[in-house]
C-alpha positions as CSV (number, residue, x, y, z in Angstrom):
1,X,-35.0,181.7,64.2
2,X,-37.6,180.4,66.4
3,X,-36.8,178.6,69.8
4,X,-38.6,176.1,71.4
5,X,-38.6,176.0,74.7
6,X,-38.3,172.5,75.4
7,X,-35.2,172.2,73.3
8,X,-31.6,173.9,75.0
9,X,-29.2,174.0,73.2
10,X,-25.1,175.1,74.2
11,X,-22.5,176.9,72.9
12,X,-24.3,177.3,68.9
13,X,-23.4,179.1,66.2
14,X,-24.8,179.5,62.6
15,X,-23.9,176.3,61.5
16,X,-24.6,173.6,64.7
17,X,-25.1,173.7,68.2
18,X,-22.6,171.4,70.5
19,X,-25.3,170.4,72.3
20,X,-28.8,170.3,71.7
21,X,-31.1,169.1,75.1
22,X,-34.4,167.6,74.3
23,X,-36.5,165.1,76.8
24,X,-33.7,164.4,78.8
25,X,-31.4,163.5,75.8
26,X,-28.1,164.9,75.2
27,X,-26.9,165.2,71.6
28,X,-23.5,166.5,70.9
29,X,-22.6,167.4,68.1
30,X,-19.6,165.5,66.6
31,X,-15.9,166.7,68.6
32,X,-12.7,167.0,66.8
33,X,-9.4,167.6,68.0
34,X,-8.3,171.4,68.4
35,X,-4.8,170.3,68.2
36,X,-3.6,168.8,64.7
37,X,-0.1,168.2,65.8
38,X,-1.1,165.6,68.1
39,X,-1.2,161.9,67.1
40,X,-4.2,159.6,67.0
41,X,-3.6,159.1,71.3
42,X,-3.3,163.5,72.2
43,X,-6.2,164.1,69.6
44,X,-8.4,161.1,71.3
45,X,-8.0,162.4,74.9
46,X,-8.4,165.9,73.8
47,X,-11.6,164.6,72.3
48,X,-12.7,162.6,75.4
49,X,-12.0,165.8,77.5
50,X,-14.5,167.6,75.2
51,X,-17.2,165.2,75.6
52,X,-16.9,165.6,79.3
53,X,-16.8,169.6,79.2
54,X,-20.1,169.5,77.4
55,X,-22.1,166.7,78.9
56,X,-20.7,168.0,82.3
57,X,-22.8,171.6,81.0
58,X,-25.5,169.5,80.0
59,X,-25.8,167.9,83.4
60,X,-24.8,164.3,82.6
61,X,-21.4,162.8,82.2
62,X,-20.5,159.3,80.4
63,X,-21.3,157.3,82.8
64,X,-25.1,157.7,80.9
65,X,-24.0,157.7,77.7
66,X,-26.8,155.7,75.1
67,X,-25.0,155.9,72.3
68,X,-21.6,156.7,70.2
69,X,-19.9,157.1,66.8
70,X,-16.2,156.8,66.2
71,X,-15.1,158.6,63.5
72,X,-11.3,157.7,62.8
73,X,-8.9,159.0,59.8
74,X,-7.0,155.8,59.5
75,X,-8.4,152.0,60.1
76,X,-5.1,151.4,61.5
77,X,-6.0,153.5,64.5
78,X,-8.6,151.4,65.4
79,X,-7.1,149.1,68.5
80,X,-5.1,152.5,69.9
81,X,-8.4,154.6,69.7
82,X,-10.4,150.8,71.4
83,X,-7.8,150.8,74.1
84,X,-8.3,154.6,74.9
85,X,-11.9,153.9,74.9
86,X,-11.8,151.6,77.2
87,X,-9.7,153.3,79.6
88,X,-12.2,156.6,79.4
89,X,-15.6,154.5,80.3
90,X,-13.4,152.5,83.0
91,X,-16.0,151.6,85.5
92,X,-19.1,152.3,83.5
93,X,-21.5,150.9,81.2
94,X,-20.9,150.8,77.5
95,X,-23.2,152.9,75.4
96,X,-24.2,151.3,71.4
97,X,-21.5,152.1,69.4
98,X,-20.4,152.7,65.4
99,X,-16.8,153.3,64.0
100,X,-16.7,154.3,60.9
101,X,-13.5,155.1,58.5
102,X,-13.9,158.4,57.6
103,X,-12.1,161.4,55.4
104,X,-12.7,163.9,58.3
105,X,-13.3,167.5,57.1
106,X,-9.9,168.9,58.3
107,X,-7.0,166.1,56.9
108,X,-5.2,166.6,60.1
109,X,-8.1,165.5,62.4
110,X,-7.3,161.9,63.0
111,X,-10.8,161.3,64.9
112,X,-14.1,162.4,65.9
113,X,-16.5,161.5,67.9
114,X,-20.5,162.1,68.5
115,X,-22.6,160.9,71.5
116,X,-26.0,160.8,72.5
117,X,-26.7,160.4,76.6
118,X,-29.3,160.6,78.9
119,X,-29.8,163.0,81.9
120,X,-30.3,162.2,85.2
């Protein structure tokens, strides 16, 4: 596999990369919940707390994120997974943003979530 060096890229595998660095842009790759037994609230804060983890190794944080898609199981979901959202960029601008109703790959993830951002 060739590397470029003005691409970085964390924590990749074959399949994807979690985060993928290129002219001061942060793409990570979509984040789903590690814990299925939680309910749409647990597995959105476990998210959130992922999102940090990586932009935090990618030297950014959400207070420069450009842009985001929801993905979330159940429509139903949508105000509790808004409210969250709001709570987490508390204080910050509001990147663009998608949600989309999706059949999630596992059928107990109940959301995830992909964001681009910007580097200092």
């Amino acid at each position: 596999m060739m590397e470029h060096s003005d691409i970085q890229r964390i924590r990749s595998n074959q399949v994807m990369s979690a985060a993928t660095i290129h002219n001061k842009t942060v793409y990570l790759s979509g984040q789903v919940p590690t814990r299925t037994d939680l309910d749409i609230h647990g597995q959105t804060l476990e998210v959130f707390a992922k999102i940090d983890e990586l932009l935090a190794l990618a030297n950014t944080d959400k207070s420069r994120l450009l842009s985001a898609q929801l993905f979330i199981k159940h429509l139903a979901d949508f105000s509790s997974v808004n409210q969250l959202w709001v709570e987490w960029l508390q204080g910050h601008n509001t990147p663009t943003r998608a949600t989309i109703q999706a059949d999630l790959v596992n059928p107990d993830w109940l959301i995830e979530i992909a964001v681009i951002a910007a580097q200092p």
